[in-house]
C-alpha positions as CSV (number, residue, x, y, z in Angstrom):
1,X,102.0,94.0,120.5
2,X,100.9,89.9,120.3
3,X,102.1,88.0,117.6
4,X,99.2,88.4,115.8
5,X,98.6,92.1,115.5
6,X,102.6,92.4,114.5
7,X,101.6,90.3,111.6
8,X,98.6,92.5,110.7
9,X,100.8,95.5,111.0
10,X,103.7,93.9,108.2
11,X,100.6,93.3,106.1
12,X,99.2,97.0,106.3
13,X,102.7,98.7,106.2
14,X,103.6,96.6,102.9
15,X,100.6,95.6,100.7
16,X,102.4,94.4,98.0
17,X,104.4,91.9,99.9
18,X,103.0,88.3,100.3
19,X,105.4,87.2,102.9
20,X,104.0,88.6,105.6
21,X,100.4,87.5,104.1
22,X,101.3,83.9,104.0
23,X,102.9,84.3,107.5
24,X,99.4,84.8,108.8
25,X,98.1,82.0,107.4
26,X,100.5,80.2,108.9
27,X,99.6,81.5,112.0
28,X,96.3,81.2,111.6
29,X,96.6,77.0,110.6
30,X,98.4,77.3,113.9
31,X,96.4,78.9,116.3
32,X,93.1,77.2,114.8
33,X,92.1,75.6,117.9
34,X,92.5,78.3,120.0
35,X,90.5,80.5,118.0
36,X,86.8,80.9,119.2
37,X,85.7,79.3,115.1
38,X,88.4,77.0,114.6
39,X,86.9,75.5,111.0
40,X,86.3,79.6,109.7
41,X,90.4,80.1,110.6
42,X,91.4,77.0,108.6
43,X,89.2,78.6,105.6
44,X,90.9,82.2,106.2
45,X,94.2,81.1,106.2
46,X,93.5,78.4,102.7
47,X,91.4,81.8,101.1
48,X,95.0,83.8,101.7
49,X,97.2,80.9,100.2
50,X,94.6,80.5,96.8
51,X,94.5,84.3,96.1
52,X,97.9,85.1,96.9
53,X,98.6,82.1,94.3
54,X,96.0,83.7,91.8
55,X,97.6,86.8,92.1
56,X,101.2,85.8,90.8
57,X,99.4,84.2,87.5
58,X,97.8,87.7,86.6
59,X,100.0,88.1,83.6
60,X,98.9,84.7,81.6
61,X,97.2,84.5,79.0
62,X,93.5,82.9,79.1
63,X,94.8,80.2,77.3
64,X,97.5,79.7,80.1
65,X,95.1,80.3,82.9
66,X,93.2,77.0,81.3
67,X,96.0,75.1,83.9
68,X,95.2,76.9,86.5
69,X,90.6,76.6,86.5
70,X,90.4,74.3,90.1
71,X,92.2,77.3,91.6
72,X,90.0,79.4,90.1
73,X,86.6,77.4,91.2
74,X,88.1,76.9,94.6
75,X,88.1,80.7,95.2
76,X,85.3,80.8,93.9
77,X,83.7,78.2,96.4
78,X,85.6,80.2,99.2
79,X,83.9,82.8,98.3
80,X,79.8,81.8,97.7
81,X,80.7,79.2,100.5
82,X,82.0,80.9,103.6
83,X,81.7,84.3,103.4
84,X,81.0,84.3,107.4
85,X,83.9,82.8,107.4
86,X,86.0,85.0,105.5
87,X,84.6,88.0,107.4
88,X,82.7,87.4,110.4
89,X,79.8,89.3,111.5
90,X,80.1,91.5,107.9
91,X,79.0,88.5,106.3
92,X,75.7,88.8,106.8
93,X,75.8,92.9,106.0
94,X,78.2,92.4,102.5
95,X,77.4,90.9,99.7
96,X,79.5,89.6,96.4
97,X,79.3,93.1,94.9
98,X,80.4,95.0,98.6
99,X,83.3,93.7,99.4
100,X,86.9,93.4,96.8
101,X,89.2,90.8,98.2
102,X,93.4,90.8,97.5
103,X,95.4,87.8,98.4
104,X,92.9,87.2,100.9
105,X,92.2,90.6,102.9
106,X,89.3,92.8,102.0
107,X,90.7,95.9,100.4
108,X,87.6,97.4,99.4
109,X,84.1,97.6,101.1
110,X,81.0,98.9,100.3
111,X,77.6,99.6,102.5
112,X,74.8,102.3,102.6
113,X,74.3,104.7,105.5
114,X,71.9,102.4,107.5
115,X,73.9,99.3,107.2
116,X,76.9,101.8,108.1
117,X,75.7,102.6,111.0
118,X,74.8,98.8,112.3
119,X,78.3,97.5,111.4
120,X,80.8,100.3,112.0
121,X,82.1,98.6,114.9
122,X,82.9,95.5,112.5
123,X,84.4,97.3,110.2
124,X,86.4,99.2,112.2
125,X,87.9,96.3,113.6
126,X,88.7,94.8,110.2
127,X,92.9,94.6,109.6
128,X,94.5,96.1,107.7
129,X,91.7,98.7,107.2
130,X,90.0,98.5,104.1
131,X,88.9,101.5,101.7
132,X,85.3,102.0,102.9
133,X,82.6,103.4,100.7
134,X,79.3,104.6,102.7
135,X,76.5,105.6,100.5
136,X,72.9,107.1,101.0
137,X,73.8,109.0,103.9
138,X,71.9,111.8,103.9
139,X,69.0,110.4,105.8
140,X,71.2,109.5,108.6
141,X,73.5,112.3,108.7
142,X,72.9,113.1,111.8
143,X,73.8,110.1,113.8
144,X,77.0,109.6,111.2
145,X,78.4,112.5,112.1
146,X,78.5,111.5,116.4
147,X,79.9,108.1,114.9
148,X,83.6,108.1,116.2
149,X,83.8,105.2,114.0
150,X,83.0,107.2,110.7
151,X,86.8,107.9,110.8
152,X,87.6,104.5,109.1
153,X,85.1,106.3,105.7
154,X,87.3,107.0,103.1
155,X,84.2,108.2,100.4
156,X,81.1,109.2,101.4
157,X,78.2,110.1,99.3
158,X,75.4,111.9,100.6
159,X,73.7,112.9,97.0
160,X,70.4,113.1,96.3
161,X,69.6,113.0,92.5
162,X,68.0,115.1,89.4
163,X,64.7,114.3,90.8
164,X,65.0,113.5,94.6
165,X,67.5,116.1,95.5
166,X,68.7,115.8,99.3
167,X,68.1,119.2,100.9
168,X,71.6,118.7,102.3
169,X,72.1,123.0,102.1
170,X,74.0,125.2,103.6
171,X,73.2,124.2,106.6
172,X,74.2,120.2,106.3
173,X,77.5,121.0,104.7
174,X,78.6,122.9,107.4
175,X,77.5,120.4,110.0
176,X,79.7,118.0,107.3
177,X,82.5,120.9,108.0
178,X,82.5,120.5,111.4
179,X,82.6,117.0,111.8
180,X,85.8,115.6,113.8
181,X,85.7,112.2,112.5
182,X,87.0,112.2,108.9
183,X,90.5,111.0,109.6
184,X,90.3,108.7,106.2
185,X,88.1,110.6,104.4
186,X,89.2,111.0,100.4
187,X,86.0,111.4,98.7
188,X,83.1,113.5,99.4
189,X,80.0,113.2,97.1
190,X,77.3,116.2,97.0
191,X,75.4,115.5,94.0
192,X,72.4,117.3,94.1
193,X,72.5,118.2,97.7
194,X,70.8,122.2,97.5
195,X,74.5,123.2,98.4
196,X,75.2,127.2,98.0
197,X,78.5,129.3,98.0
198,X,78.1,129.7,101.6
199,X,77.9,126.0,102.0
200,X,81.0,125.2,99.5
201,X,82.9,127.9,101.5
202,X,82.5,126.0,104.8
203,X,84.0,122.8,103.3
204,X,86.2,124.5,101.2
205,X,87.9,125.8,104.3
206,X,87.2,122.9,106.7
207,X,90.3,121.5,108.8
208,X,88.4,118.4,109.4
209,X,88.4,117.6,105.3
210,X,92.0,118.2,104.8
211,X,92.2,114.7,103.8
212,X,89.8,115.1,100.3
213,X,91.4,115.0,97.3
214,X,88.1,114.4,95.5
215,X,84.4,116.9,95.2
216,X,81.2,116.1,93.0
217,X,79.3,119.1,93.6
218,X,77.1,118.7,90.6
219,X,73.8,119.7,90.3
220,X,73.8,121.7,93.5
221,X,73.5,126.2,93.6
222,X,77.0,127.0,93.3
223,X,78.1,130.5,91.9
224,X,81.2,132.3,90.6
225,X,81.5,133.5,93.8
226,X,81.6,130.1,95.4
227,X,84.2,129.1,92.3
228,X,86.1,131.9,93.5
229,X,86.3,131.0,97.8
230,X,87.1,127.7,96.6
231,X,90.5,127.8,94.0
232,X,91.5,130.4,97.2
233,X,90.8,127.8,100.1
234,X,93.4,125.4,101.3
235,X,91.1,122.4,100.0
236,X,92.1,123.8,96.4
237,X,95.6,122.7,96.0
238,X,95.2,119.3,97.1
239,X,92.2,118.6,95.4
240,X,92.6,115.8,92.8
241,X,88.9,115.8,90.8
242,X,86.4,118.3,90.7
243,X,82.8,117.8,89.6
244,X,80.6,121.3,89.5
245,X,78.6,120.2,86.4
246,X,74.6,121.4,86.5
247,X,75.6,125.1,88.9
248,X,75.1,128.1,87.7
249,X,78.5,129.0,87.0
250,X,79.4,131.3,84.3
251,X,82.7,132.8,82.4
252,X,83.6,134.6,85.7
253,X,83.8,131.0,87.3
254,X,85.6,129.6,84.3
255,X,88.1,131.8,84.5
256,X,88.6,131.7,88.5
257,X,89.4,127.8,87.8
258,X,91.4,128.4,84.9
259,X,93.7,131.2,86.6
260,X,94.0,129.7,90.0
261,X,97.1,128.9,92.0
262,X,99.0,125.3,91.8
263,X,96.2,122.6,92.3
264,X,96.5,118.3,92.2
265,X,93.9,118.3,89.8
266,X,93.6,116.0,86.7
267,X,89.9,116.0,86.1
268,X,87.1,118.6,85.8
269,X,83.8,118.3,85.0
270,X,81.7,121.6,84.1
271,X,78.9,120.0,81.9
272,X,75.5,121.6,81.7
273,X,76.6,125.2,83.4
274,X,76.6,128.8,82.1
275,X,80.1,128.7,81.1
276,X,80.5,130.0,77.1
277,X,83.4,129.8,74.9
278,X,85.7,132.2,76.4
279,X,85.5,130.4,79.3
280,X,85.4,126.9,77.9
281,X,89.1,127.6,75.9
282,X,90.3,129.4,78.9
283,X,89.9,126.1,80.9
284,X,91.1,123.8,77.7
285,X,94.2,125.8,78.0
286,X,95.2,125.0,81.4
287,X,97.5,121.9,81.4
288,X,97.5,118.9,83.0
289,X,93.7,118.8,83.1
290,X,91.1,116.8,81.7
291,X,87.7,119.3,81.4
292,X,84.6,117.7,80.6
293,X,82.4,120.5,78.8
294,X,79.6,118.7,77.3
């Protein structure tokens, strides 16, 4: 391992350490004139030093951050300024609202399905990885799912809406099942996507999602017997969130949820189903949650 990627490698194994951080800009001051953009490495390794520096006056007041506004309008210029510097080709793709910078790394990144599938490579070679969001994907699902780089996606959404509904179905979520590619993958979002019990089952008991701890299944055609294959899957105990608002679930469902095994979840959202009262207490009963109802 170079000097370089060792650095990299401190940063991603301790993110809340600035040492290692400010090591690289060190490096990178250093090694400017070797690099092929030796003006865009200058920039990187200042952005690092002004946001590592914001960072440790997070706990002033506003009317103690007043000493600190050129730091502020300096990030600021970093970041309106030389975004191509900051991150390369993803420049171009990312705008303000994609990308969430700490102490000088992106830690968060946002693109649709389309733009995805042009910059994957780019963002796969981003380090430390951030969290990447993908949206829109259902027209593309296809060619996602041969993308060896979709294994960097840590939420994917592939919902259609109340009135454009993806006809993802039974069929999609099993080709979503069977894809080998979701090493990060945390969320999955089905909004609306015509998915059925048999297509809830095939995810539900997917090794290749064993990594989601979050499901919005809202508005799709899930049963009480999909309610039921799910809370006895392995997904079920590790799942965090749970969204099956607008199925037609009833009671039976209600109570499946409410008497299943040990589970990670703190949230559940069963707005506009069939579920009446008996069910809805049943669920209110069941600590540790937070059920949405209406």
């Amino acid at each position: 391992m170079d000097e370089e990627a060792a650095i990299l490698a401190a940063i991603a194994a301790d993110p809340a350490e600035d040492t290692p951080r400010l090591a690289y800009a060190d490096w990178l001051d250093d090694h400017a004139a070797d690099r092929p953009d030796p003006p865009a490495a200058r920039v990187r390794a200042e952005f690092i030093r002004v946001q590592c520096e914001i960072k440790r006056y997070e706990h002033l007041s506003s009317s103690e951050l007043q000493g600190y506004v050129e730091l502020y309008r300096r990030q600021d210029v970093l970041l309106t300024r030389h975004r191509r510097d900051l991150l390369g080709p993803l420049g171009d793709a990312l705008t303000e609202r994609d990308v969430v910078f700490d102490r000088g790394f992106p830690v968060e990144v946002r693109l649709d399905a389309p733009a995805f599938l042009k910059a994957a490579a780019a963002v796969a070679a981003l380090r430390p990885l951030p969290r990447v969001h993908v949206g829109n994907a259902g027209p593309v699902l296809n060619e996602l799912v041969d993308l060896p780089d979709l294994g960097v996606v840590t939420t994917l959404t592939v919902s259609g809406s109340e009135y454009d509904p993806f006809d993802l179905g039974d069929g999609g979520a099993a080709l979503l099942a069977a894809c080998p590619h979701f090493r990060r993958l945390e969320v999955l979002e089905l909004e609306g996507c015509r998915v059925g019990d048999l297509g809830l089952d095939e995810l539900a008991s997917s090794p290749a999602l064993r990594g989601v701890v979050g499901l919005d299944l809202s508005g799709n055609e899930i049963s009480d017997t999909g309610v039921v294959a799910l809370v006895a899957s392995p997904l079920w105990p590790r799942l965090k969130y749970l969204v099956l608002g607008a199925n037609p679930i009833s009671d039976e469902g209600a109570f499946a949820l409410a008497d299943a095994g040990p589970t990670a979840i703190a949230y559940l959202n069963v707005k506009f189903t069939g579920i009446g009262r008996a069910g809805q207490q049943r669920l209110l009963h069941r600590k540790g949650w937070k059920v949405d109802l209406f």
